[in-house]
Every structure is written in structure tokens, then in C-alpha cells.
N, CA, C and O atoms as a printed pandas DataFrame, in Angstrom:
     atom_number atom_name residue_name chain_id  residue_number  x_coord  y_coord  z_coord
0              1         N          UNK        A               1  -80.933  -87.810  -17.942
1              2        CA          UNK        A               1  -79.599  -87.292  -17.674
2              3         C          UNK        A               1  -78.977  -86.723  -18.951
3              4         O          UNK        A               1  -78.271  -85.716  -18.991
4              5         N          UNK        A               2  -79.242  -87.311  -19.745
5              6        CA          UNK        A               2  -78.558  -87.363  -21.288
6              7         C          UNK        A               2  -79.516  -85.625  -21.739
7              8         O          UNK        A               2  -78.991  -85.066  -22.702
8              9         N          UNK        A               3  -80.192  -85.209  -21.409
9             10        CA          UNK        A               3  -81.153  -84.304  -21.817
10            11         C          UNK        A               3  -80.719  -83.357  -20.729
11            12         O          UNK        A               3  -81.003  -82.307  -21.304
12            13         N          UNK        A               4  -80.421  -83.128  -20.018
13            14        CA          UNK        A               4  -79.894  -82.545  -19.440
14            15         C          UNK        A               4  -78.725  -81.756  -19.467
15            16         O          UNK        A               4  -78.549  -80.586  -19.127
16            17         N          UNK        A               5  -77.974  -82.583  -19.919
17            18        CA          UNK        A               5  -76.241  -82.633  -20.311
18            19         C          UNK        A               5  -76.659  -81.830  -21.691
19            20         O          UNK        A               5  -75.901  -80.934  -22.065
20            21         N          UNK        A               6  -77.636  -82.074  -22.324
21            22        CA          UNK        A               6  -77.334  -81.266  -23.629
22            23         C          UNK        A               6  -77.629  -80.258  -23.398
23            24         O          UNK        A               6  -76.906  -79.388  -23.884
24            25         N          UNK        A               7  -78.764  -79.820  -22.590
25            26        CA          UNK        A               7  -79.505  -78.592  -22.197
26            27         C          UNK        A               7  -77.507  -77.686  -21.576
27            28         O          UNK        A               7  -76.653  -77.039  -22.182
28            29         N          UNK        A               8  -77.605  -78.034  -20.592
29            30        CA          UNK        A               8  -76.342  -77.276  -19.925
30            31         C          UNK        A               8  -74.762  -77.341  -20.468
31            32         O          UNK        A               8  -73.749  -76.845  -19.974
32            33         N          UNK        A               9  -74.923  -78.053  -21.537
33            34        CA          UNK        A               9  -73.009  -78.209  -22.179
34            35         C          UNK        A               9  -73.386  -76.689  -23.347
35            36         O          UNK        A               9  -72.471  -75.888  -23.537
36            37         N          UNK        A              10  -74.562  -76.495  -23.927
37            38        CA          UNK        A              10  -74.106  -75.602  -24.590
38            39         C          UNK        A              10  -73.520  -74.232  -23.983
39            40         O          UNK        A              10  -72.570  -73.569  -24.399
40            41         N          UNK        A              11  -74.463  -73.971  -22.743
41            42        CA          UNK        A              11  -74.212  -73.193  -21.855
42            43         C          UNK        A              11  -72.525  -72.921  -21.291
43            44         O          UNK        A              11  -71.977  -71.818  -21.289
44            45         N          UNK        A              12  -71.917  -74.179  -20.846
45            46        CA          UNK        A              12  -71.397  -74.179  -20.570
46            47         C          UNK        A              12  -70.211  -73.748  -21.602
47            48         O          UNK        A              12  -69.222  -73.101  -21.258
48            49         N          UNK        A              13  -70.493  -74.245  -23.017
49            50        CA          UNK        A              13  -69.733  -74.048  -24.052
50            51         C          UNK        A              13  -69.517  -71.793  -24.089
51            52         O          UNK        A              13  -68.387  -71.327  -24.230
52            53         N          UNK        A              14  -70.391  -71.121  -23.984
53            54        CA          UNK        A              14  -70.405  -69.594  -24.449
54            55         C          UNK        A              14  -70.038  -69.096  -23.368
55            56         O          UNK        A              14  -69.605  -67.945  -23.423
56            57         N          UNK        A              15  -70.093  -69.863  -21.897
57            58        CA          UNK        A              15  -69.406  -69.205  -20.461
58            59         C          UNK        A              15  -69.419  -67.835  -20.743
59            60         O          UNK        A              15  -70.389  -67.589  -21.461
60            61         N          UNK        A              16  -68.723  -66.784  -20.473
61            62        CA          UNK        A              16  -69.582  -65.683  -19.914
62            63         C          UNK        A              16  -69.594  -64.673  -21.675
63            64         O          UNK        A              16  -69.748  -63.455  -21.578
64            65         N          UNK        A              17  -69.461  -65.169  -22.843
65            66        CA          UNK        A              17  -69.537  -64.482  -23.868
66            67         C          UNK        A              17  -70.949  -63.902  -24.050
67            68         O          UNK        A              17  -71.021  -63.161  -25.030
68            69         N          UNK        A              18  -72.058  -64.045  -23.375
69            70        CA          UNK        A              18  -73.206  -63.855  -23.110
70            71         C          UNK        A              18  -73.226  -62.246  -22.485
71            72         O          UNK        A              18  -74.228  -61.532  -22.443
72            73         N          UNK        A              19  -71.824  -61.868  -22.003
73            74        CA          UNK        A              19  -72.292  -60.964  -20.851
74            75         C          UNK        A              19  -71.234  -59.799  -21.456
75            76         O          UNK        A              19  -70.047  -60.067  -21.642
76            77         N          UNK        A              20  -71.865  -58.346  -21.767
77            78        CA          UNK        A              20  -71.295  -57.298  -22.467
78            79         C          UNK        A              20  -70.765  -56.916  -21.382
79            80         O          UNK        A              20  -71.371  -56.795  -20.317
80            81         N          UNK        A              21  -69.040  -56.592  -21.659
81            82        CA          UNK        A              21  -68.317  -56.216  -20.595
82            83         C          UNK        A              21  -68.396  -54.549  -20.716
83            84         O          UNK        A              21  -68.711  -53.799  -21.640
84            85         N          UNK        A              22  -67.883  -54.294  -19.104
85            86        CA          UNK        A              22  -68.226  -52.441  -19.467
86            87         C          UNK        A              22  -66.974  -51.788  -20.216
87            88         O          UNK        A              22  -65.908  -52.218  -19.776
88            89         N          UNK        A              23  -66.900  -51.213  -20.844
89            90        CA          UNK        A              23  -65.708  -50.532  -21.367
90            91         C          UNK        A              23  -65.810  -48.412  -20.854
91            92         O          UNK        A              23  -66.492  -47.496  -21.313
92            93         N          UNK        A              24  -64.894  -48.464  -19.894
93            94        CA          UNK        A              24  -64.689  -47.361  -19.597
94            95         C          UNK        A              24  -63.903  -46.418  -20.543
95            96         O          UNK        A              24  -62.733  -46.793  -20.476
96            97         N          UNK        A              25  -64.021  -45.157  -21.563
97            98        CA          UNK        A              25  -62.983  -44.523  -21.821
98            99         C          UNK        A              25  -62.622  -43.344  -21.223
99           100         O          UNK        A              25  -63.387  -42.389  -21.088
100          101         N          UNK        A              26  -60.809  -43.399  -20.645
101          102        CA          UNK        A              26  -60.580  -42.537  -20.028
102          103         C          UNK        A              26  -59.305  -41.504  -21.030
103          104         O          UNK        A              26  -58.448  -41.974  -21.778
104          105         N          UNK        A              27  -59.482  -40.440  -20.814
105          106        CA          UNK        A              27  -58.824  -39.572  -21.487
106          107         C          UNK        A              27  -57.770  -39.152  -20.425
107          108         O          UNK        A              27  -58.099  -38.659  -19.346
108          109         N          UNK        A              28  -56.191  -39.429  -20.879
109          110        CA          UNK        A              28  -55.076  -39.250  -20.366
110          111         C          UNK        A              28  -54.331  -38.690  -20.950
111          112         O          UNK        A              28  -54.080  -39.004  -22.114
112          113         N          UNK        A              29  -53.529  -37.327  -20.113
113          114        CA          UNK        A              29  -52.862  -36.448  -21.247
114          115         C          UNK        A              29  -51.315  -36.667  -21.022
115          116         O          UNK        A              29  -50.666  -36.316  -20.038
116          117         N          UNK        A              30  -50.894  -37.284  -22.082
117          118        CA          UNK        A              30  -49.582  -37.614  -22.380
118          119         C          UNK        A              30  -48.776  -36.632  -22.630
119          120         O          UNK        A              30  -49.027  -36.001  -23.657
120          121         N          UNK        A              31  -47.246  -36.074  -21.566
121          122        CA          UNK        A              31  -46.769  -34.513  -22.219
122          123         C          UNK        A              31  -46.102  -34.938  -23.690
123          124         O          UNK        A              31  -45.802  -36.088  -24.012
124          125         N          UNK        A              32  -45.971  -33.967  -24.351
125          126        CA          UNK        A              32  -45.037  -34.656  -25.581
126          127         C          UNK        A              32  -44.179  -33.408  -26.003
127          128         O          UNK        A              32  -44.949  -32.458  -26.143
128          129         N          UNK        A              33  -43.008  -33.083  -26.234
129          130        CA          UNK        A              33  -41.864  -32.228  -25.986
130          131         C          UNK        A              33  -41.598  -32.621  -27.760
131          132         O          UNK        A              33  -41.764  -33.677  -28.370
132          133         N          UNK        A              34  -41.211  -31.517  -28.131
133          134        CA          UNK        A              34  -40.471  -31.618  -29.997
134          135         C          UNK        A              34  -39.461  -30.515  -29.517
135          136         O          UNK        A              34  -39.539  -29.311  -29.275
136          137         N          UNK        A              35  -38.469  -31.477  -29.488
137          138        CA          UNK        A              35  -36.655  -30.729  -29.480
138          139         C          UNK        A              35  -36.656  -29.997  -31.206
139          140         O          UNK        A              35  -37.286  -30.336  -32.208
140          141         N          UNK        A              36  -35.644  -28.868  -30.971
141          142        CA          UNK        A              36  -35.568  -28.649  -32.109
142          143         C          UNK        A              36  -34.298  -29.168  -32.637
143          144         O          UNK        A              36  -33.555  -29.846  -31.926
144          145         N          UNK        A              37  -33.907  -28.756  -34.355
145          146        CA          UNK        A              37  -32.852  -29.568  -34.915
146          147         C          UNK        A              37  -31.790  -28.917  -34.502
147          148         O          UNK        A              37  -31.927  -27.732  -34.198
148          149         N          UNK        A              38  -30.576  -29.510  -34.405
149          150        CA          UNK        A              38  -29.443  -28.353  -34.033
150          151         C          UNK        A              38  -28.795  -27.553  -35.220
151          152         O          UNK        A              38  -28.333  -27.889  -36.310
152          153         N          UNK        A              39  -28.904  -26.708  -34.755
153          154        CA          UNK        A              39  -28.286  -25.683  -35.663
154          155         C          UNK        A              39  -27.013  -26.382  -36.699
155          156         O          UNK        A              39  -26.511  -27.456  -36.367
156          157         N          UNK        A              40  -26.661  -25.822  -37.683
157          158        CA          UNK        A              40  -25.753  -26.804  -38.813
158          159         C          UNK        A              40  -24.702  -25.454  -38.959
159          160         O          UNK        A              40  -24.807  -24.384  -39.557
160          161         N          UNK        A              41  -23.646  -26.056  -38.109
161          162        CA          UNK        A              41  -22.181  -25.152  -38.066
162          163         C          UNK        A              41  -21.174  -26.215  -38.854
163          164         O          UNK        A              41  -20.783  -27.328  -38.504
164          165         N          UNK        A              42  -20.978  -25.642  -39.740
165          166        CA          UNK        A              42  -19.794  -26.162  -40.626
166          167         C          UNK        A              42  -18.486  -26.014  -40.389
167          168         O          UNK        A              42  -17.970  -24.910  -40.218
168          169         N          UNK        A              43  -17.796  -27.212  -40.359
169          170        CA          UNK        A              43  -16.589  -26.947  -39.768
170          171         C          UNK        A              43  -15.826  -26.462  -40.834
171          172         O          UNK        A              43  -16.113  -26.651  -42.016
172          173         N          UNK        A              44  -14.597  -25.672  -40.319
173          174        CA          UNK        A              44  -14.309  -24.351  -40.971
174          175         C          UNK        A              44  -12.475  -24.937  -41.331
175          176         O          UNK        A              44  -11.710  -25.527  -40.568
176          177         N          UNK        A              45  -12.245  -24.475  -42.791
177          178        CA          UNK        A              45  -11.181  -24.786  -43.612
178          179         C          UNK        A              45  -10.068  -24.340  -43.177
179          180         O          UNK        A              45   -9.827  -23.142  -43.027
180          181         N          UNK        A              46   -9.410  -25.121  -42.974
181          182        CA          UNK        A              46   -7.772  -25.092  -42.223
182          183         C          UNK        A              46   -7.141  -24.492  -43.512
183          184         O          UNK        A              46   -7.324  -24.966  -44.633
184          185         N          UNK        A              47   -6.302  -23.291  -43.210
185          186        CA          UNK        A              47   -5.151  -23.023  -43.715
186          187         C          UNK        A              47   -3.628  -23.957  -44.157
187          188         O          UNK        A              47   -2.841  -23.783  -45.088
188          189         N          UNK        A              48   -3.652  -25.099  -42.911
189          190        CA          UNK        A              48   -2.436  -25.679  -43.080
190          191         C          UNK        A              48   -2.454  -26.567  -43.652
191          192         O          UNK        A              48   -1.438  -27.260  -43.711
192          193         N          UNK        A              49   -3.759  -26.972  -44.401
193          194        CA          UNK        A              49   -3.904  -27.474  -45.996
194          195         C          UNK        A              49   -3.340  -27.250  -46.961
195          196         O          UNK        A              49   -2.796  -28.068  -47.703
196          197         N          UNK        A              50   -3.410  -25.887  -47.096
197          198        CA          UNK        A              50   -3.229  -25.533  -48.366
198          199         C          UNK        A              50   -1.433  -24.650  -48.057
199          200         O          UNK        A              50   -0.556  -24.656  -48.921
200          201         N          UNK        A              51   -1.289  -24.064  -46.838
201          202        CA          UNK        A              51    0.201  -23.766  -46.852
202          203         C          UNK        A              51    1.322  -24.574  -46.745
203          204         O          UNK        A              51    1.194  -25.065  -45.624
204          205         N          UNK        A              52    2.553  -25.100  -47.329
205          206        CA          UNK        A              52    3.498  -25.249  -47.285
206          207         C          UNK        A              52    4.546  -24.490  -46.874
207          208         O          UNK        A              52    4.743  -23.337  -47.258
208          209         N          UNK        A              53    5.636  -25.451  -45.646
209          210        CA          UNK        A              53    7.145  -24.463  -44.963
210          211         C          UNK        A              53    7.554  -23.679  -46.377
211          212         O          UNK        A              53    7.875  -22.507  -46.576
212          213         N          UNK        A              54    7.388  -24.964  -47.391
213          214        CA          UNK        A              54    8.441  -24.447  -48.446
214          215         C          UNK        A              54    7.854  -23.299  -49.397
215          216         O          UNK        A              54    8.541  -22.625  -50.165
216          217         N          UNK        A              55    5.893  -23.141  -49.144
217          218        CA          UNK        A              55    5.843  -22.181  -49.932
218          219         C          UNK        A              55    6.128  -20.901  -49.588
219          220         O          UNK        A              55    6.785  -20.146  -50.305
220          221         N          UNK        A              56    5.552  -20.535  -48.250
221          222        CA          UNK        A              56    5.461  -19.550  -47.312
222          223         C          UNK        A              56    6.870  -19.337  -46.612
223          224         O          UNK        A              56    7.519  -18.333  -46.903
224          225         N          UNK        A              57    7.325  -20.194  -45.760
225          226        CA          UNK        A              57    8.715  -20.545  -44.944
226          227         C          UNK        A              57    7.946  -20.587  -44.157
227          228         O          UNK        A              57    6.723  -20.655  -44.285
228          229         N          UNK        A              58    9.037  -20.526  -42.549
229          230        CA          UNK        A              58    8.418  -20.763  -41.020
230          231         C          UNK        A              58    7.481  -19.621  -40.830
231          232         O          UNK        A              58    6.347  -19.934  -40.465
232          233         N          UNK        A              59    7.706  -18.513  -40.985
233          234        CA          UNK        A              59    7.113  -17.298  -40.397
234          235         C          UNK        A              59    4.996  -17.622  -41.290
235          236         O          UNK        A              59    3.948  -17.513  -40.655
236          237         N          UNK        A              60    5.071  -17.824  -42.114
237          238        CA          UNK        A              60    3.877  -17.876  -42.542
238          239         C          UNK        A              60    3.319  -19.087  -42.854
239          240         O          UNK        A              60    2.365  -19.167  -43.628
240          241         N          UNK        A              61    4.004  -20.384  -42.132
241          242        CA          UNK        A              61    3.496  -21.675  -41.589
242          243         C          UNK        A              61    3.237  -21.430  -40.223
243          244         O          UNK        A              61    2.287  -22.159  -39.937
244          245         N          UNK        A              62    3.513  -20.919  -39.436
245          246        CA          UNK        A              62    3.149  -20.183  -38.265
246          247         C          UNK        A              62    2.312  -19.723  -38.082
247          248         O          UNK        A              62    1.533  -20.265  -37.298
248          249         N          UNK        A              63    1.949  -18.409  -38.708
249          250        CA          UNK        A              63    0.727  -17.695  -39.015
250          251         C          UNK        A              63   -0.286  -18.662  -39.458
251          252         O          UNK        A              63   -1.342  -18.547  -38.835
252          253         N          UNK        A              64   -0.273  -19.511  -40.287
253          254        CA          UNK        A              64   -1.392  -20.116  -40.596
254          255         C          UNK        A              64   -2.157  -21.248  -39.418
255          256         O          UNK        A              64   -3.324  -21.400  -39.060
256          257         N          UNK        A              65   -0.639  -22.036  -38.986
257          258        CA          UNK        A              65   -0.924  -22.791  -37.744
258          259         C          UNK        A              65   -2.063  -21.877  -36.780
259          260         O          UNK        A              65   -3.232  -22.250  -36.687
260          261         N          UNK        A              66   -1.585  -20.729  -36.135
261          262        CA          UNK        A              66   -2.024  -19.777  -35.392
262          263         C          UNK        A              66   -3.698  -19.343  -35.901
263          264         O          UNK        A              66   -4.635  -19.045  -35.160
264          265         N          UNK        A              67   -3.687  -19.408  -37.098
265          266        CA          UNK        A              67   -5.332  -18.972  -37.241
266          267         C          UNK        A              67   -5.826  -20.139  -37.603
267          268         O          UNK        A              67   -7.033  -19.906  -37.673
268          269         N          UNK        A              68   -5.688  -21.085  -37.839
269          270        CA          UNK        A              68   -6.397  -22.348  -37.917
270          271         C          UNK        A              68   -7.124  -22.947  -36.353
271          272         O          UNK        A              68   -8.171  -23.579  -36.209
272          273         N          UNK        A              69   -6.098  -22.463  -35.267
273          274        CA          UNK        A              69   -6.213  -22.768  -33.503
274          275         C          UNK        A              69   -7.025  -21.856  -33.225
275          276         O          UNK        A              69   -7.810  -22.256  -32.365
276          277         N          UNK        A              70   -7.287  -20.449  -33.648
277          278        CA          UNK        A              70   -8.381  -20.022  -33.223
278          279         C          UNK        A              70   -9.706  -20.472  -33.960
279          280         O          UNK        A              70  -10.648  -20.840  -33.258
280          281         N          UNK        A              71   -9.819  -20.465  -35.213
281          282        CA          UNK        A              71  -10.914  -21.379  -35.790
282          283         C          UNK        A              71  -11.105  -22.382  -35.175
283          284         O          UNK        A              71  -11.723  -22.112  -34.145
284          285         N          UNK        A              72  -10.852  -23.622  -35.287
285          286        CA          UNK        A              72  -10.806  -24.693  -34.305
286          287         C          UNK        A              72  -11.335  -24.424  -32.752
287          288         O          UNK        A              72  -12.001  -25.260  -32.141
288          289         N          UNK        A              73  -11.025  -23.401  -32.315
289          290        CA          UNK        A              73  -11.242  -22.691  -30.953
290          291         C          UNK        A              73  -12.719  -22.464  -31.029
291          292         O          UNK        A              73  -13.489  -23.264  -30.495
292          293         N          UNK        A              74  -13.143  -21.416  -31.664
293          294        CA          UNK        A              74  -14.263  -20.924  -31.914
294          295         C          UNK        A              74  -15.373  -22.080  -32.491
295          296         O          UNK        A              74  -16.501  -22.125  -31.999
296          297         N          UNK        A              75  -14.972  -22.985  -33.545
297          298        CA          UNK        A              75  -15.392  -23.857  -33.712
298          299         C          UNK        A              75  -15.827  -25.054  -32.549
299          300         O          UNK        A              75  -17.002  -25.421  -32.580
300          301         N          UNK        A              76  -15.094  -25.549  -31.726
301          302        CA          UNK        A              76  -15.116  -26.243  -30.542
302          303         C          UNK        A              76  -16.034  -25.511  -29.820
303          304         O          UNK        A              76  -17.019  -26.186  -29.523
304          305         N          UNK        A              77  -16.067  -24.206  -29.376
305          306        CA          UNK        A              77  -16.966  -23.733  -28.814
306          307         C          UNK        A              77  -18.528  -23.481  -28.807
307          308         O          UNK        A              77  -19.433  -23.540  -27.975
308          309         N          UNK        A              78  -18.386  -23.154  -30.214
309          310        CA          UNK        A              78  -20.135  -23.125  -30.904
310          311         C          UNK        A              78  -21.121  -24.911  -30.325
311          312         O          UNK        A              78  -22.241  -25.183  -29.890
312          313         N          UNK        A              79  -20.266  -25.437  -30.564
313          314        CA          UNK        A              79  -20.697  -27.257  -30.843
314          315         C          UNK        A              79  -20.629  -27.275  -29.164
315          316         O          UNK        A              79  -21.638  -27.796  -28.688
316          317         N          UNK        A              80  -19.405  -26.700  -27.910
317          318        CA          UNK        A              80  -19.810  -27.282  -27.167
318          319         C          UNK        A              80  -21.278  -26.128  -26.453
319          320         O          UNK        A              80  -22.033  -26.617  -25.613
320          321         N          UNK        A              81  -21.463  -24.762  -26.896
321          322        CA          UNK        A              81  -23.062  -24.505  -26.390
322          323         C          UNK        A              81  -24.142  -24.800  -27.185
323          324         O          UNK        A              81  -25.238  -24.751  -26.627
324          325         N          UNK        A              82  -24.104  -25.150  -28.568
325          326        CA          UNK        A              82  -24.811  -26.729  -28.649
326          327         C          UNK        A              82  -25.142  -27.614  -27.921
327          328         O          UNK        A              82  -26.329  -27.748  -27.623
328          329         N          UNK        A              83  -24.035  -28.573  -27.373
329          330        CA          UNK        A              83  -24.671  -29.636  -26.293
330          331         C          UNK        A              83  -24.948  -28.687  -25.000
331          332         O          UNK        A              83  -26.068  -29.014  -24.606
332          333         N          UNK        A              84  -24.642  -28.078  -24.504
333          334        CA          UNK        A              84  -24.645  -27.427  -23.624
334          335         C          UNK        A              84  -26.605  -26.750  -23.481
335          336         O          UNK        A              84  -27.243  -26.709  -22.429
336          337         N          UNK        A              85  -27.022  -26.401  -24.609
337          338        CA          UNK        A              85  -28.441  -25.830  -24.717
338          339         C          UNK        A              85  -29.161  -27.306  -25.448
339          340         O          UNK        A              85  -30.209  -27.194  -26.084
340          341         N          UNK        A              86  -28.599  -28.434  -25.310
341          342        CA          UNK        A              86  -29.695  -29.923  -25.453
342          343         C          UNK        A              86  -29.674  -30.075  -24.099
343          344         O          UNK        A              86  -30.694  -30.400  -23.491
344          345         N          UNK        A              87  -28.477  -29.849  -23.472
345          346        CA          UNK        A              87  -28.402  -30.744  -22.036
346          347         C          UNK        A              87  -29.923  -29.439  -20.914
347          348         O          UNK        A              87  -30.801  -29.663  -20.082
348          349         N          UNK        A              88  -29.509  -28.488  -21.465
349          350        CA          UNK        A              88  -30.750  -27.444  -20.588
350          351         C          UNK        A              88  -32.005  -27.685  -20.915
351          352         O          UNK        A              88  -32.981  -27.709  -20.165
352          353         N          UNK        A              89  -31.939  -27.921  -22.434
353          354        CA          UNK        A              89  -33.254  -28.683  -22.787
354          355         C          UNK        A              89  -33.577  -29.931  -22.301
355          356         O          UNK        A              89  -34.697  -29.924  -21.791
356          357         N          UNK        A              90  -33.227  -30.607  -22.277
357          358        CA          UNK        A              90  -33.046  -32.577  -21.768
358          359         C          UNK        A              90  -33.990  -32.320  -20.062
359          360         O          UNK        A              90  -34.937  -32.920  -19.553
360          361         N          UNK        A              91  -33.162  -31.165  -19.623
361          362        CA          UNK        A              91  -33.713  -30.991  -18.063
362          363         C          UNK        A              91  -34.455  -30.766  -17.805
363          364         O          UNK        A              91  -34.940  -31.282  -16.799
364          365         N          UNK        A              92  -35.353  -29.468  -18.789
365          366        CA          UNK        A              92  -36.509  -28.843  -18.475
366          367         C          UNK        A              92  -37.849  -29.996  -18.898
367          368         O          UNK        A              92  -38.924  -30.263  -18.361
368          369         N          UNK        A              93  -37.247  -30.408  -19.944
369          370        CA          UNK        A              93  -38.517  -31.398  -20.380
370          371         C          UNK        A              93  -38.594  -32.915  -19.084
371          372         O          UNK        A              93  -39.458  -33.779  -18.928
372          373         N          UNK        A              94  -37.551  -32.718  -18.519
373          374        CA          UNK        A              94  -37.531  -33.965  -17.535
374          375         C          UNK        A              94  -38.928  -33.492  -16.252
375          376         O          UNK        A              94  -39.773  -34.210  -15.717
376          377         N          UNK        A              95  -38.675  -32.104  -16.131
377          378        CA          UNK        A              95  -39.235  -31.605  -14.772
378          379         C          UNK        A              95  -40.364  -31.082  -15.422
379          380         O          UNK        A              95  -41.341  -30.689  -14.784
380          381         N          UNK        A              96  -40.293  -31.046  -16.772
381          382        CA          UNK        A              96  -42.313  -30.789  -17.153
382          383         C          UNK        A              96  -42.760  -32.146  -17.221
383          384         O          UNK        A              96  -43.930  -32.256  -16.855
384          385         N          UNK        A              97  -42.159  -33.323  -17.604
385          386        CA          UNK        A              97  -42.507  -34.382  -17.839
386          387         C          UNK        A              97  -43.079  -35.186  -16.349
387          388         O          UNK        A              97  -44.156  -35.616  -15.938
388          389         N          UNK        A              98  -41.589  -35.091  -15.820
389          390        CA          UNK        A              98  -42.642  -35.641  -14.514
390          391         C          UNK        A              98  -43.208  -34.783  -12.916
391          392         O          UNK        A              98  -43.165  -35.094  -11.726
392          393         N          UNK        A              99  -43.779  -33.454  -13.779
393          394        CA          UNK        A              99  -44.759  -33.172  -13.246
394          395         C          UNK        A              99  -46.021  -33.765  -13.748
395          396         O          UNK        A              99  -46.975  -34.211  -13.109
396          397         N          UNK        A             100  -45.830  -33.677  -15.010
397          398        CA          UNK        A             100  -47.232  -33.925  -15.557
398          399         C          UNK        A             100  -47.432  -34.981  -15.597
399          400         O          UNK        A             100  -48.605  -35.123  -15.944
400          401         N          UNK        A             101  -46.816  -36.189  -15.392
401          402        CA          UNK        A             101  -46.854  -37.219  -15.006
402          403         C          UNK        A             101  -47.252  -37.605  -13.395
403          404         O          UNK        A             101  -47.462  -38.766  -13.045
404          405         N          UNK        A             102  -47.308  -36.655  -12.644
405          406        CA          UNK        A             102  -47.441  -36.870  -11.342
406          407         C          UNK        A             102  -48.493  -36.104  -11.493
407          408         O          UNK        A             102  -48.645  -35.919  -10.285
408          409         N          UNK        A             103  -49.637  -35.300  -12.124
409          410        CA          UNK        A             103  -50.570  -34.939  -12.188
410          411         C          UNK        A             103  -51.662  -35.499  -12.698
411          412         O          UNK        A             103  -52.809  -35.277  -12.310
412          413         N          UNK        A             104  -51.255  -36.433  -13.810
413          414        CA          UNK        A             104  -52.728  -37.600  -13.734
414          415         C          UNK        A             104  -52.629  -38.185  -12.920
415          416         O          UNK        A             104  -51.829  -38.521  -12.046
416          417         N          UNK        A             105  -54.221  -38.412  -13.493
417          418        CA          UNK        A             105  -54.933  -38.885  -12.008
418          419         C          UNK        A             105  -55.039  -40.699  -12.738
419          420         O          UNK        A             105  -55.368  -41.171  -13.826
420          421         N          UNK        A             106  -54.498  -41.319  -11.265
421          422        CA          UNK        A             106  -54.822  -42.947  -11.107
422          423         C          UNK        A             106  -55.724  -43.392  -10.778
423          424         O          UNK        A             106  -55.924  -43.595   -9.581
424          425         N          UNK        A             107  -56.715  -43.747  -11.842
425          426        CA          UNK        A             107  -58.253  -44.141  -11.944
426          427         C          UNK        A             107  -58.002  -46.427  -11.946
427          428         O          UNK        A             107  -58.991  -47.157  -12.015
């Protein structure tokens, strides 16, 4: 019995390390999207910095108010078709993504 037990414990000890498992490699194509950087718009120098009522008076604290709101304007605008052309980007890569995601194949 005792001869026995030794014969089959080693066996039992390597259980299936004996047995080369199969290793399949499968090649899966991952989409991968590179956003570009956003453009670098500098925000643009207010006049009503540097003017004073008392240097100018009302009439050309006015004027300056007035072109600072269209800067600001134009400024606001650039930045919002900025997000505006991430958010078109964001979409398109959604609907290439999961196409191509719905095009590998489930092996």
C-alpha cells in the first residue's frame, strides 16, 4: 500500500502541469482616434484697463467699454466653435468606434 501511495502522490502532486495547454493567437483590431490639440486663441486685452472716466471722460470710457464687448464677443465665439468642432469630433469617432467594434469578430 505504502508503495503505491508513493508511486501515485507524486503524480498527484504535478496534476495537470504535465499537459501543454493550447495557446491560440488572435489578432484584434482595436480603432484608435488621435484628437488634435485645440487651437491656442489668446484672450484679447481690454481697453478698460488701461482707460480712465477721468482720463478720457464719459464719451471715451464708452468707446472703450464698446470695443472691449465686441472683442469679448468675437472672443466667446472662436472658443465656443472650438467646443463646438470637439463635440463633432467626439461623435464621429463614437460611430467609427462602434462600428468597428461591432465588426470584430467573437471567436
Amino acid at each position: 500500500m505504502n508503495k503505491l501511495l508513493i508511486l501515485i502522490l507524486p503524480l498527484l502532486m504535478t496534476g495537470c502541469a504535465w499537459m501543454t495547454p493550447k495557446i491560440q493567437i488572435v489578432e484584434v483590431k482595436i480603432p484608435v482616434a488621435v484628437v488634435p490639440k485645440p487651437p491656442m486663441i489668446k484672450r484679447p486685452p481690454l481697453a478698460m484697463e488701461t482707460v480712465s472716466i477721468q482720463s478720457s471722460g464719459y464719451d471715451g470710457y464708452v468707446k472703450a467699454l464698446e470695443s472691449d464687448l465686441i472683442r469679448m464677443q468675437t472672443y466667446t465665439f472662436n472658443l465656443e466653435n472650438i467646443i463646438d468642432t470637439y463635440g463633432k469630433l467626439s461623435d464621429k469617432l463614437d460611430d467609427v468606434n462602434s462600428k468597428d467594434l461591432k465588426n470584430v469578430d467573437q471567436k
